[in-house]
DSSP file (Angstrom, degrees, kcal/mol; ACC not computed):
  #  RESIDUE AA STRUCTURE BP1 BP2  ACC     N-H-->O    O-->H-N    N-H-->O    O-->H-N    TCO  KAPPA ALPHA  PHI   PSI    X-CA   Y-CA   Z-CA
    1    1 A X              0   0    0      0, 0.0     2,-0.3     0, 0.0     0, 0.0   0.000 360.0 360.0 360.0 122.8   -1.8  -10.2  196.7
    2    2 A X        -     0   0    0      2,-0.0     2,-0.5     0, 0.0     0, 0.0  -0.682 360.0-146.0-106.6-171.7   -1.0   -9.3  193.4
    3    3 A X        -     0   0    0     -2,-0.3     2,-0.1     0, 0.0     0, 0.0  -0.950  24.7-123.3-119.0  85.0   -2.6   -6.9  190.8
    4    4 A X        -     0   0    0     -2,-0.5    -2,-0.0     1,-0.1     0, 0.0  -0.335  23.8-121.3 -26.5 113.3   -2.6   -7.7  187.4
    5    5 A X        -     0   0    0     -2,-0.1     2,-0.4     1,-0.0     3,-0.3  -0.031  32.2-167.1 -52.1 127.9   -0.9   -5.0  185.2
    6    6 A X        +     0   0    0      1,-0.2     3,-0.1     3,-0.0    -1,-0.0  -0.957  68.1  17.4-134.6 156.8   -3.6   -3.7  182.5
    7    7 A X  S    S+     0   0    0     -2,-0.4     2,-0.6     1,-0.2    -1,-0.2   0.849  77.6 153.6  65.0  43.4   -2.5   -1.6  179.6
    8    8 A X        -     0   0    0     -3,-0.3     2,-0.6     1,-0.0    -1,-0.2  -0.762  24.8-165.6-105.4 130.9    1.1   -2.4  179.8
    9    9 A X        -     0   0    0     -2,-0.6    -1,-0.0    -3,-0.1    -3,-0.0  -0.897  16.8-114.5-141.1 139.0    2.4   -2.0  176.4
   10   10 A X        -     0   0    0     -2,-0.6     2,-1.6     1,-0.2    -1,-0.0   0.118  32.1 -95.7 -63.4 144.1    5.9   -3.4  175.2
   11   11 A X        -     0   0    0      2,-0.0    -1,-0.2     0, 0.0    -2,-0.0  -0.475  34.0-143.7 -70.1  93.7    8.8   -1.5  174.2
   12   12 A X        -     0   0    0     -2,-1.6     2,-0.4     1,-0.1     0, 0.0   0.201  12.1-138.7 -21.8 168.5    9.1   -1.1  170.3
   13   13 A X        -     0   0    0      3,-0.0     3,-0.2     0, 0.0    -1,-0.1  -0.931  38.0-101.9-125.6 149.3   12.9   -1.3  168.9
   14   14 A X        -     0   0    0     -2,-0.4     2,-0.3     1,-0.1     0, 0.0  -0.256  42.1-104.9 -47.6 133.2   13.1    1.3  166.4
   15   15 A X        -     0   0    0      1,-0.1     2,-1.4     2,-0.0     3,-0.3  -0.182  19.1-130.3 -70.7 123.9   12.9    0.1  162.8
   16   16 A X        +     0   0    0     -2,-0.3    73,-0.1    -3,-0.2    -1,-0.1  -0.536  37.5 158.5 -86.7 125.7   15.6   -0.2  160.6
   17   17 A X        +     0   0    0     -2,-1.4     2,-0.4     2,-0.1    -1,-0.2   0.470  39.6 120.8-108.3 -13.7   14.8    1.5  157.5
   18   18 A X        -     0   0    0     -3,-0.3    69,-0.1     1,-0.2    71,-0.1  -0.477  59.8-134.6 -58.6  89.5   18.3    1.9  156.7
   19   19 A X        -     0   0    0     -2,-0.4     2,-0.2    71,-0.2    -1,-0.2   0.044  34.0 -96.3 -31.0 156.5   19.7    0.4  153.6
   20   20 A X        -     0   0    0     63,-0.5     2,-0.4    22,-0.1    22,-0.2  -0.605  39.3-107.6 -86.9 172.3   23.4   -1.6  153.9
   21   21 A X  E     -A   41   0A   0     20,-1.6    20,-1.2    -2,-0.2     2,-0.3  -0.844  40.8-157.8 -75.2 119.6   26.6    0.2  153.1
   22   22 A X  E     -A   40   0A   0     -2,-0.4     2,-0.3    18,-0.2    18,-0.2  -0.907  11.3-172.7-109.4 139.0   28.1   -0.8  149.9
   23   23 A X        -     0   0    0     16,-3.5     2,-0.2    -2,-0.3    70,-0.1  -0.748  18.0-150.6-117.9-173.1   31.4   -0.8  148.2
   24   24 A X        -     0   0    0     -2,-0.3     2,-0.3    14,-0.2    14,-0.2  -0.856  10.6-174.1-142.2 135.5   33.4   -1.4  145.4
   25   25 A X        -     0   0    0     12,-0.5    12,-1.3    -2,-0.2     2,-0.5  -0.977   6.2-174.5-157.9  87.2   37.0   -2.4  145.3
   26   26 A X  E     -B   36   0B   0     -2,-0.3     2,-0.4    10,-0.2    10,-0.2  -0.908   3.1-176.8-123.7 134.8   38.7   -2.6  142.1
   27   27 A X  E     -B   35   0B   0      8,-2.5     8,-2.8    -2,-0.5     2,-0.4  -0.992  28.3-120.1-136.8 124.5   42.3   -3.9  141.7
   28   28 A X  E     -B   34   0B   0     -2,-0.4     6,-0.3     6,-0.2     2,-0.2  -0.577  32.0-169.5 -39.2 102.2   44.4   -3.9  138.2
   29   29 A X  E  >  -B   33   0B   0      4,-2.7     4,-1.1    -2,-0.4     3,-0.4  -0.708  28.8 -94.6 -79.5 160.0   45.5   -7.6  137.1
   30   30 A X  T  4 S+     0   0    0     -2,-0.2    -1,-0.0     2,-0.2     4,-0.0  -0.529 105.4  38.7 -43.3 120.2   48.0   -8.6  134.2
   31   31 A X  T  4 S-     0   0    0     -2,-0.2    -1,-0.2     1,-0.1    40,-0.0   0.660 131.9 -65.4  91.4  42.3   46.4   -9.4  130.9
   32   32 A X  T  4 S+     0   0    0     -3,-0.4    40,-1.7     1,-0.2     2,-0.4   0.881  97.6 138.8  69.0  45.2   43.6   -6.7  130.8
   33   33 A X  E  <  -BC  29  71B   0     -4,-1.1    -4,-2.7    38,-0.2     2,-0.5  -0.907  38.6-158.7-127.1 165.0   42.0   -8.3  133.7
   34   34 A X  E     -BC  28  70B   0     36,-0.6    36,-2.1    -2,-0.4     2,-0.4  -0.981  11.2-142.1-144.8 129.8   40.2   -6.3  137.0
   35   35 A X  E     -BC  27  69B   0     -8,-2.8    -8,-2.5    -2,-0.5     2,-0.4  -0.796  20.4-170.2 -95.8 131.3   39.5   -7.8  140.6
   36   36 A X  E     +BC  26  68B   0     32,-0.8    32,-2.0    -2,-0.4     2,-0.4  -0.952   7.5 178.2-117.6 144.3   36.3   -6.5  141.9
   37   37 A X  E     - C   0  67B   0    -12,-1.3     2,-0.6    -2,-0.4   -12,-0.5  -0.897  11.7-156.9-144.9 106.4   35.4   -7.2  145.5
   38   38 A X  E     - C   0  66B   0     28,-1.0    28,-1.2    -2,-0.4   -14,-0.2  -0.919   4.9-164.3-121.2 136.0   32.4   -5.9  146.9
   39   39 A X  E     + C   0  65B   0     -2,-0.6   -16,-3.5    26,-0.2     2,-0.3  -0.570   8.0 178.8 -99.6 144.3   31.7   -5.2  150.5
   40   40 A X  E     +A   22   0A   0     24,-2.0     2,-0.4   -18,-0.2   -18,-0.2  -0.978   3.2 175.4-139.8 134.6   28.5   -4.7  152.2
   41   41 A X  E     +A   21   0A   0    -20,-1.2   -20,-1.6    -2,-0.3     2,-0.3  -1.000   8.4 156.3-131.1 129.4   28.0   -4.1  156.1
   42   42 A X        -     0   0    0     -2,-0.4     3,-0.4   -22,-0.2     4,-0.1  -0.961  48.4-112.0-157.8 145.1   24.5   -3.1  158.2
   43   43 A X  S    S+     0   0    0     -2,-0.3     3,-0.1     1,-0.2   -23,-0.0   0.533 114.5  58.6 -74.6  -4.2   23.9   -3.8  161.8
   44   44 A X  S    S-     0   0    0      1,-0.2    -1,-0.2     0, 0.0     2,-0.1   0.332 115.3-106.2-102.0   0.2   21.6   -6.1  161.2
   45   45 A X        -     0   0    0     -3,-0.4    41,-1.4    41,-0.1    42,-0.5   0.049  34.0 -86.2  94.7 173.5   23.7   -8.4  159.2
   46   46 A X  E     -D   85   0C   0      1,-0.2    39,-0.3    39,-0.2     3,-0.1  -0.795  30.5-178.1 -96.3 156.7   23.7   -9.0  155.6
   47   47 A X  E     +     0   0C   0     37,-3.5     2,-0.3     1,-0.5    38,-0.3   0.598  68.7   5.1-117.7 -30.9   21.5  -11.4  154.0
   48   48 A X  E     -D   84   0C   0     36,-3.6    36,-2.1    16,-0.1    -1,-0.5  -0.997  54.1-170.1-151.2 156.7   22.4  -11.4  150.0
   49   49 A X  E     -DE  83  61C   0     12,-2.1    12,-2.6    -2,-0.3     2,-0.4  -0.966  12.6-174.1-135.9 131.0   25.2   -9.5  148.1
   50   50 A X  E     -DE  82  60C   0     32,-1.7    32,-0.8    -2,-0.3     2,-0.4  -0.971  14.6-162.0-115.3 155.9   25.2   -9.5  144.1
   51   51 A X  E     +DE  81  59C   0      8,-5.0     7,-2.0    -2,-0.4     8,-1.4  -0.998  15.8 178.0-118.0 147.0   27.4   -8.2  141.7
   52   52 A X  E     -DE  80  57C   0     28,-0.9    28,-1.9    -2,-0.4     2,-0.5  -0.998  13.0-156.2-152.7 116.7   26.2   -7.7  138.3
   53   53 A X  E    S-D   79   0C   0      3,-2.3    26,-0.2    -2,-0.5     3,-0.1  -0.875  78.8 -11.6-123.8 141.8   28.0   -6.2  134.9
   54   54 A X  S    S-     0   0    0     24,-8.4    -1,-0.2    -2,-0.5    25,-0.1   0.867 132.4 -53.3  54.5  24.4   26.1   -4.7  132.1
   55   55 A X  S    S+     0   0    0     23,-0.5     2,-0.4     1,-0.2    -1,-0.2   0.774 114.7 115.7  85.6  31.5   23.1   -6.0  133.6
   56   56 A X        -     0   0    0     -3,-0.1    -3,-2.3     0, 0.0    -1,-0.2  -0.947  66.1-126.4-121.0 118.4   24.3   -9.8  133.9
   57   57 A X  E     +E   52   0C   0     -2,-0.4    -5,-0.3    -5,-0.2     3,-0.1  -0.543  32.9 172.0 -95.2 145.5   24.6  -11.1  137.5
   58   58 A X  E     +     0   0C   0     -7,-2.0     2,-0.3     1,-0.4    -6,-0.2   0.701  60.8  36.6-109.2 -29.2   28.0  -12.5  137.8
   59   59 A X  E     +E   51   0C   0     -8,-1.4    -8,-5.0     9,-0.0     2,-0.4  -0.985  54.7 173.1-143.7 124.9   28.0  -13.1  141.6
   60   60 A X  E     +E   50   0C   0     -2,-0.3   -10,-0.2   -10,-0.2     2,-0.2  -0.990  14.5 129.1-118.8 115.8   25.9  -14.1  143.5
   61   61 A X  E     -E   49   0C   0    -12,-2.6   -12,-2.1    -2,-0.4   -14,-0.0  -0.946  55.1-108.1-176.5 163.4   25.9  -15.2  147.6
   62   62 A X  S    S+     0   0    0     -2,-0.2     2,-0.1   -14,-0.2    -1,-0.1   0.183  85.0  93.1 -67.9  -0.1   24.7  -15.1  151.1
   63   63 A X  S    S-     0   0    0      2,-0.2    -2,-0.1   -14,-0.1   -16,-0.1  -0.339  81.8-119.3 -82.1 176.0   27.8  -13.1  152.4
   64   64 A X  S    S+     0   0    0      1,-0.1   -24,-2.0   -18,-0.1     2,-0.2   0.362  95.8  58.5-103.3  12.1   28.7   -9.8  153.0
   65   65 A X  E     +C   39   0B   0    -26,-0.2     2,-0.3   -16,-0.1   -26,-0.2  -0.988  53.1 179.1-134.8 144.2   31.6  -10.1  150.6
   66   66 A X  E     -C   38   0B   0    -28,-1.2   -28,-1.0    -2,-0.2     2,-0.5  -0.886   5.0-173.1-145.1 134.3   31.8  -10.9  147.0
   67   67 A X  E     +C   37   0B   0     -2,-0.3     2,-0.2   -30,-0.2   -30,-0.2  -0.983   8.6 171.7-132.3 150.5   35.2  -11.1  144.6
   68   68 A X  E     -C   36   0B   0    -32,-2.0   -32,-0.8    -2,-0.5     2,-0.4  -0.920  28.9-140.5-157.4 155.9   35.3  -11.6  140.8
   69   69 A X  E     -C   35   0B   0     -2,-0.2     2,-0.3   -34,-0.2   -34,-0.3  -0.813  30.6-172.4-101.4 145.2   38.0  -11.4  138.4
   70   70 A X  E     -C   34   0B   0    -36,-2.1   -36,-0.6    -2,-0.4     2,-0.3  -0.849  19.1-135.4-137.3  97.1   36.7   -9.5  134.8
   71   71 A X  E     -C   33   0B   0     -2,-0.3   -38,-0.2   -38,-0.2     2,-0.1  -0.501  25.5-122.6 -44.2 114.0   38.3   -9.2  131.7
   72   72 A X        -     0   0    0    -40,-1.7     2,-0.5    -2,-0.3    -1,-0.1  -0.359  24.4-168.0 -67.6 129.7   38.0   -5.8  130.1
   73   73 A X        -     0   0    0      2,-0.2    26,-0.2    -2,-0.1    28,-0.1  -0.951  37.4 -94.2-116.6 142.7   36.6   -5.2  126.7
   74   74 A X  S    S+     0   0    0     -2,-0.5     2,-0.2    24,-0.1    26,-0.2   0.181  84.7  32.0 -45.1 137.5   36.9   -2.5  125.1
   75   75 A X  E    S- F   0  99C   0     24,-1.5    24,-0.9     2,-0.0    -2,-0.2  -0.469  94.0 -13.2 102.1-177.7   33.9    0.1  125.4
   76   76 A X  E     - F   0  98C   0     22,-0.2     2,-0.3    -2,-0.2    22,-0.2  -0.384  56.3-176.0 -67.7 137.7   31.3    1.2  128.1
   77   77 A X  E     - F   0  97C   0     20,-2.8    20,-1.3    -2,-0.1     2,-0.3  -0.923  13.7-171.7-119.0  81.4   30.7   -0.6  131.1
   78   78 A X  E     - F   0  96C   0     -2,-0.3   -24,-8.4    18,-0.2   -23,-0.5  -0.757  12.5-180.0-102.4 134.8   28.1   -0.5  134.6
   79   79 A X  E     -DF  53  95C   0     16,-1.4    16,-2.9    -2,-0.3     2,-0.4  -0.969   3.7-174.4-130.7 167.9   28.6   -2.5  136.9
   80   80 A X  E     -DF  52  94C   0    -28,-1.9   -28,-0.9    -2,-0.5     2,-0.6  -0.954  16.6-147.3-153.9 124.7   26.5   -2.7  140.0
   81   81 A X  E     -DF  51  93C   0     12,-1.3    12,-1.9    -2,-0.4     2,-0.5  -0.847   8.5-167.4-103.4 138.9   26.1   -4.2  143.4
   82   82 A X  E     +DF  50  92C   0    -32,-0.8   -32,-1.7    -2,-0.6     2,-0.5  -0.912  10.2 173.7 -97.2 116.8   23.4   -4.8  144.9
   83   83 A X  E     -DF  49  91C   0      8,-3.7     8,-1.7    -2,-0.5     2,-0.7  -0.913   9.4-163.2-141.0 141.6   23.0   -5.8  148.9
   84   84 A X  E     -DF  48  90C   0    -36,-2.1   -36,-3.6    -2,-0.5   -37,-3.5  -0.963  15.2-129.6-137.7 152.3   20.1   -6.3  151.2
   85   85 A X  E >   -D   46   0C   0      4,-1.0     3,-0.5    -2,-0.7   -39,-0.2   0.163  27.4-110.0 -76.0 161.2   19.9   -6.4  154.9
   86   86 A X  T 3  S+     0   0    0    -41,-1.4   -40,-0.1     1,-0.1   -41,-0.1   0.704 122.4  62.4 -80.0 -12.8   18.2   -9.1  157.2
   87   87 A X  T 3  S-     0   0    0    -42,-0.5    -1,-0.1   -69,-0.1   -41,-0.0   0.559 125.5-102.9-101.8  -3.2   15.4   -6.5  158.0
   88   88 A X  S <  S+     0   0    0     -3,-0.5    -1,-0.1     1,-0.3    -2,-0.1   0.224  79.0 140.1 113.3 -20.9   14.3   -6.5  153.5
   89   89 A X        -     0   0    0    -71,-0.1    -4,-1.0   -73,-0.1     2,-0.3  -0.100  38.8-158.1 -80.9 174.9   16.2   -3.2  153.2
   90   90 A X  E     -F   84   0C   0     -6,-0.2     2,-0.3   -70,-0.0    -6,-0.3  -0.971   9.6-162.1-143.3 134.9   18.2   -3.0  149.9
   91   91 A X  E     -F   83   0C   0     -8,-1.7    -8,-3.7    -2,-0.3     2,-0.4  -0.915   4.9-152.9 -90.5 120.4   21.1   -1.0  148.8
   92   92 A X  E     -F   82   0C   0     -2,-0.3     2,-0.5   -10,-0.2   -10,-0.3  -0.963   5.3-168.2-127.3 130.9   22.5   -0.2  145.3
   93   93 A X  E     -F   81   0C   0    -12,-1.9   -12,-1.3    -2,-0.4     2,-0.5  -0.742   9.0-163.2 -48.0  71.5   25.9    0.6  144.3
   94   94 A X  E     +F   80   0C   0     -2,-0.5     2,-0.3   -14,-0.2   -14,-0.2  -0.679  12.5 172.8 -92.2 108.6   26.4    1.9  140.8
   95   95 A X  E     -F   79   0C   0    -16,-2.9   -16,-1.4    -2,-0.5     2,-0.3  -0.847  12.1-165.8-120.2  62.5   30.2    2.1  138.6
   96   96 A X  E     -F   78   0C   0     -2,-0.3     2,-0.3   -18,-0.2   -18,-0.2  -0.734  16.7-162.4-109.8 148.5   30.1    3.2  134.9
   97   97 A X  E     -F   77   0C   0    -20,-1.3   -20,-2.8    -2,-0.3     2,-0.4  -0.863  23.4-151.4-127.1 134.2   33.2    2.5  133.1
   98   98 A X  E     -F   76   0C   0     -2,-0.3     2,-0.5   -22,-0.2   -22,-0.2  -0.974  12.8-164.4-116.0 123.1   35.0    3.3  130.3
   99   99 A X  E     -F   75   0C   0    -24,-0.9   -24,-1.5    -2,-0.4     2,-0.3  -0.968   8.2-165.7-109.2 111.4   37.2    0.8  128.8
  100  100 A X              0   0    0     -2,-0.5   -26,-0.1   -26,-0.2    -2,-0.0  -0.664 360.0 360.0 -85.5 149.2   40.0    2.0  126.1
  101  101 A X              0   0    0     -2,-0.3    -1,-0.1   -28,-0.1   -27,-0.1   0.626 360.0 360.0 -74.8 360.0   41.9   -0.1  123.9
């Protein structure tokens, strides 16, 4: 005979609330120009990565890694990544730059 269980109540998983990890990578090219590469990693994978300078998104994509090459101009600079999580969460990354002639 069995017994039907009553009140049986399922095991949560703990929520991730947890922003991704973000980086920034920046590598010196020839003819005033700068490699950015930014990385984002969360255990729940990444779902969108941007990169954005001076408030203009330059890159955009579904990976957890993101390159662009930038030619420097002279003056003040932010750049910023942006990354969110499969679980909604969002991360931001923030770089202000001073550019000299």
């Amino acid at each position: 005979m069995t017994v039907p269980a009553k009140n049986v109540r399922k095991a949560k998983r703990p929520s991730d609330r947890t922003g991704p990890r973000v980086r920034l990578h920046q590598r010196r090219l020839r003819h005033n120009r700068l490699r950015l590469t930014a990385k984002a990693r969360d255990t729940s994978g990444i779902k969108r990565l941007e990169l954005r300078i001076d408030g203009r998104r330059v890159r955009a994509r579904k990976t957890s890694r993101v390159s662009f090459r930038w030619r420097e101009r002279r003056g003040r600079h932010r750049i910023v990544v942006v990354a969110w999580d499969k679980r909604g969460n969002r991360s931001t990354y923030q770089l202000n730059l001073r550019v000299r002639a």
